[in-house]
N, C-alpha and C positions, 0 to 999 in steps of 0.2 A: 228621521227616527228620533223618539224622544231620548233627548240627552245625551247623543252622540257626539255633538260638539262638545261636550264637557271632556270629553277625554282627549279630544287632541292637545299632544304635547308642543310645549315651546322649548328650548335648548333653554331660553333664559329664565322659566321658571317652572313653578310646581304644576302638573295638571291636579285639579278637583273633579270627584265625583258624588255624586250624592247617592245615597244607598236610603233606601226606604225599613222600615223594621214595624212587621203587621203584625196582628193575628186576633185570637179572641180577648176578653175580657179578662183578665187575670195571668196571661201566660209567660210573662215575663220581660215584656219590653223592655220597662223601664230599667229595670235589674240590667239586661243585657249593653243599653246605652250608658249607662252608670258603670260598669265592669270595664268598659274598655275606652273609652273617653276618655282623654290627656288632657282636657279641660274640665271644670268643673261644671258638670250637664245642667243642660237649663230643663226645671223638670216644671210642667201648670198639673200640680196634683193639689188634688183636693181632698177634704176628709169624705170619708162612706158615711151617710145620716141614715135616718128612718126615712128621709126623702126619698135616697137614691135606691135604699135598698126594695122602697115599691116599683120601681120603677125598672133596675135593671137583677138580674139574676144574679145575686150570693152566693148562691148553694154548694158550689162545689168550690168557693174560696172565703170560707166564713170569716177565718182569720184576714183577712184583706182589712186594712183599716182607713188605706188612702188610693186614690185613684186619677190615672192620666185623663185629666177633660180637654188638652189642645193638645199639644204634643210634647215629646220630649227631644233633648236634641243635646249632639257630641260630635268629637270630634277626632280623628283619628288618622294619624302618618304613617303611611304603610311602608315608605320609601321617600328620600331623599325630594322624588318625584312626585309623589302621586299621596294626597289630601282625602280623607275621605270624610263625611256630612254626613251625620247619620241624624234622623228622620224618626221618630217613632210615634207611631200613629195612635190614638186613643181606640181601648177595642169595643167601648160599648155601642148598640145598635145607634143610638138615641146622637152619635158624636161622627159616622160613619159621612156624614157631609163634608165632612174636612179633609177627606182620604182624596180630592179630587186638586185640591189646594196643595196638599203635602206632596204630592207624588209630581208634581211639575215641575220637569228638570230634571228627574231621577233618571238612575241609568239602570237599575237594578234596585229589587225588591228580596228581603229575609220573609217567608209566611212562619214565625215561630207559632208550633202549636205544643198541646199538650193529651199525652195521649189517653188522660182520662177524661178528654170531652173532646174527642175529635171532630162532632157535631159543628163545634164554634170556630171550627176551618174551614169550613167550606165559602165562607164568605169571600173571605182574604184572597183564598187561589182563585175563587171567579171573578173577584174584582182584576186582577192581574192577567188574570188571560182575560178576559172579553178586551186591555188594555194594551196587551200585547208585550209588555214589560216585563223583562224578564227577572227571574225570582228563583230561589232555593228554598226549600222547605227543610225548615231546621227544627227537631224534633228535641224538646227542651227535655233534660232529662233529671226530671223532682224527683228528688228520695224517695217518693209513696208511689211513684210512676209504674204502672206494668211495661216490660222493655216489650216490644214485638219486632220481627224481623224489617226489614227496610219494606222489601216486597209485598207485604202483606200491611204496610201504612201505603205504598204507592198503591195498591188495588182498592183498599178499602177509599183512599180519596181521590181515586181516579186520574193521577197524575201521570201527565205522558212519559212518554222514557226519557227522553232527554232532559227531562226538569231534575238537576241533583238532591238527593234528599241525603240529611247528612243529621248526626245524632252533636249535640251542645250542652252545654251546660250553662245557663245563662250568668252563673257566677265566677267563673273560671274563665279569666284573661285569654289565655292560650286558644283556650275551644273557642271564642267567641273573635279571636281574631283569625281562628284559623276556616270559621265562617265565611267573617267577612272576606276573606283572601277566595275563597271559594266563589261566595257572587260577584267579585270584580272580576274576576276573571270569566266567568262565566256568561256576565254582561257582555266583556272584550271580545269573548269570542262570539257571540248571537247577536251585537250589532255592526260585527262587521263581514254577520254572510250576505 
């Protein structure tokens, strides 16, 4: 299984895991990586030009002025034991080739989406199931956001029962580590049926 060895512990040190952080184009990765990283995040963003804006969809983040082209990446102690590698993926279509590089070694997957383009999920969740790695779907929750019931984001993106879907705030420490606490565990328990 992918990145099952990442987790077994040693008495004499830390286990690491790697935690992946997906989803569309705008929805808050980077934010989320940067909120809870105890390092200072290694971010490859770049400024939005007249280039990029023909090329990838603004519309519904005009205010965007910079954007993740490789990844971003953090770092985080959840316990004495256990390191956590956090991964976040660039969401544009155009940079989706590197999703295949980032995820190698991962034990678990965040799908952060945003509920006013839910459309720009679907990628992220079928990239991780057709992969088999498992993942929680954390529903970012922006000021201007419409809330919807849990049930009714699982139906609408067809997510099976067991996948947990959980509401975050990507700027708020607590909620995003209580995320991440969510997919490690999560991972723990579905790579070890």
């Amino acid at each position: 299984m992918i990145g099952a060895q990442t987790l077994t512990r040693n008495s004499n040190r830390a286990a690491s895991a790697k935690i992946v952080i997906a989803g569309g184009f705008g929805v808050g990765k980077t934010t989320l990586v940067g909120t809870v990283s105890e390092i200072v995040p290694l971010r490859t963003e770049a400024m939005v030009t007249q280039v990029s804006t023909d090329v990838d969809d603004i519309m519904a983040t005009p205010q965007k002025v910079s954007t993740t082209v490789a990844m971003d990446f953090g770092r985080l102690t959840l316990a004495d034991d256990l390191i956590l590698y956090l991964f976040g993926t660039p969401g544009q279509q155009r940079f989706w080739f590197m999703w295949d590089d980032l995820v190698r070694g991962a034990v678990g997957a965040i799908v952060l989406i945003d509920t006013r383009r839910l459309d720009d999920s679907f990628a992220a969740v079928d990239y991780f199931e057709s992969r088999r790695l498992p993942f929680v779907v954390a529903v970012n929750e922006f000021d201007s956001a419409p809330r919807y019931p849990i049930t009714d984001i699982r139906a609408a993106l067809a997510i099976a029962a067991d996948v947990p879907i959980l509401r975050v705030d990507a700027r708020d420490r607590a909620s995003v580590k209580n995320c991440l606490l969510e997919i490690t565990a999560y991972a723990l328990h579905t790579l070890s049926r």
